[in-house]
N, C-alpha and C positions, 0 to 999 in steps of 0.2 A: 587609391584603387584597391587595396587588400581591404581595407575594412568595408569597400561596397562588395568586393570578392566575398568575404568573412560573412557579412549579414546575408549575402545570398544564399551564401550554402546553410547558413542555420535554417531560414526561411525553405528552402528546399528540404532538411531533414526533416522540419517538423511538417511540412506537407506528407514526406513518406510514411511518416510517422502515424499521421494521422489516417492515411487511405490503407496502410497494412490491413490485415482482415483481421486481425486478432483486436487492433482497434476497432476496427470498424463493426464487431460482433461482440466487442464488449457488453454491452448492452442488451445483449440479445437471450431472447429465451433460451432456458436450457432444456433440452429433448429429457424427460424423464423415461429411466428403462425398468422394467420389470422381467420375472421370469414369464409373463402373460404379455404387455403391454409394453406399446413406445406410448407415448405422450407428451406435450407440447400447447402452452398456450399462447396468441398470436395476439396485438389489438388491432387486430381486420375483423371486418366483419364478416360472417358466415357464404354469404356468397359468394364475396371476392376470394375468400379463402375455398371455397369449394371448387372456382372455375381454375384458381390456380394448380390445386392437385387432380383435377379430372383432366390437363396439358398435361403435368407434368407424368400423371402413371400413361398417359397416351403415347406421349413422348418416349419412353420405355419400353412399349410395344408392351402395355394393360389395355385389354378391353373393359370399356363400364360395361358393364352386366344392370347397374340398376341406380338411379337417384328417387330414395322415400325420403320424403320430405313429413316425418314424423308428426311437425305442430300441425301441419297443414290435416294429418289424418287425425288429429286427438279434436283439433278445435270443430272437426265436422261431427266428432260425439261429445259435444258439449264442454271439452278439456281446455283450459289455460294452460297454457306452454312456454318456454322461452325456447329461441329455435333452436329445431334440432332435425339435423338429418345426417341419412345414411347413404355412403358410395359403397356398393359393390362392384369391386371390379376380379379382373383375371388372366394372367397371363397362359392360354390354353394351351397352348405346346407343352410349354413346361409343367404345369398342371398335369397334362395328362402323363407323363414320364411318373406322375406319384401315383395317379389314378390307377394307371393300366396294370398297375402289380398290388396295389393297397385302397383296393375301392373304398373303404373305410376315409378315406383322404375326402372325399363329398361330401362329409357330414361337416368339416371345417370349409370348405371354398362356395362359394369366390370368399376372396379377401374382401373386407370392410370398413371402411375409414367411420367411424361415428364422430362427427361435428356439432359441437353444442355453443352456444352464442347465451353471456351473460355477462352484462355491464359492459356493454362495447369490446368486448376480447372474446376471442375464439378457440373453445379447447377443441384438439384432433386427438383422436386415439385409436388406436390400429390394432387388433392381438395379432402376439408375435407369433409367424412363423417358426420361431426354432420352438413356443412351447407345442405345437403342432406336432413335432417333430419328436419333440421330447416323448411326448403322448404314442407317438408311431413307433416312435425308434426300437422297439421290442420285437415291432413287427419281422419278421423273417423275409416277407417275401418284399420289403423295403430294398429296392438299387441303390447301388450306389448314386447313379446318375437323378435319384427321385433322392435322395437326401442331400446328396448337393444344389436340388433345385430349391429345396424348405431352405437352404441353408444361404442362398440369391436370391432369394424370397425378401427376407428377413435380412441382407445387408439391401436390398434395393430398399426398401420403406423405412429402415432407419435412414439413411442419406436423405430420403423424403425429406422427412419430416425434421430432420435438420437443415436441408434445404428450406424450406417454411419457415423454421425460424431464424434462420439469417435472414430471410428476404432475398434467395436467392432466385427465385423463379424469375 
């Protein structure tokens, strides 16, 4: 009975072993970060990767603001493309907490995922909110409560976009 005891619990550790997340995202893309850019590339293909982060910023309480579907506009002026399109979205409350003191803040919003599709993998790329922020941060008439919001900006779409590539959606 110990050695069926014995084998079960090995068989049991290497099950937990194996479903841990650190396993289980072994494998898994890594979110590249810039003082501009999150980035991340998937092997999903553009759609599926699109419908998933237009849930998931919705899910978050982001409004899409816009899906251009860039090949679809190049190939109607005569352009070869591999695909590519654009989400803009927004989360407007909070936006407007940066707005209503630093109108200058509309020249960056909405935010914008660019999705580009090449060789069956999907890059996302998103410019960061904190270099937004960076860019403002000079500004005087910047809230506290509008620098905190660049600053939930910019930890909500990196968690994205490492969501994405875990596969966690």
């Amino acid at each position: 009975m110990s050695v069926t005891h014995s084998n079960w619990k090995r068989a049991l550790g290497a099950l937990l072993f194996a479903l841990h997340p650190a396993a289980l995202w072994a494998d898994a893309p890594a979110v590249v970060e810039t003082d501009v850019k999150y980035e991340v590339t998937v092997t999903d293909a553009l759609s599926a990767v699109r419908e998933m982060l237009v849930s998931a910023l919705e899910a978050r309480n982001y409004a899409i603001i816009n899906v251009l579907d860039v090949q679809q506009g190049l190939a109607s002026r005569g352009i070869d493309a591999h695909p590519l399109q654009l989400v803009e979205f927004c989360n407007l409350t909070r936006a407007y907490t940066i707005t209503r003191h630093v109108p200058e803040f509309e020249l960056f919003a909405p935010c914008r995922v660019a999705l580009f599709e090449k060789d069956g993998k999907t890059t996302v790329m998103v410019h960061r909110p904190a270099h937004v922020l960076s860019l403002l941060a000079k500004e005087p008439k910047l809230s506290d409560e509008g620098r905190g919001n660049l600053e939930r900006f910019d930890a909500d779409l990196k968690a994205l976009l490492a969501e994405l590539a875990q596969g966690g959606f």
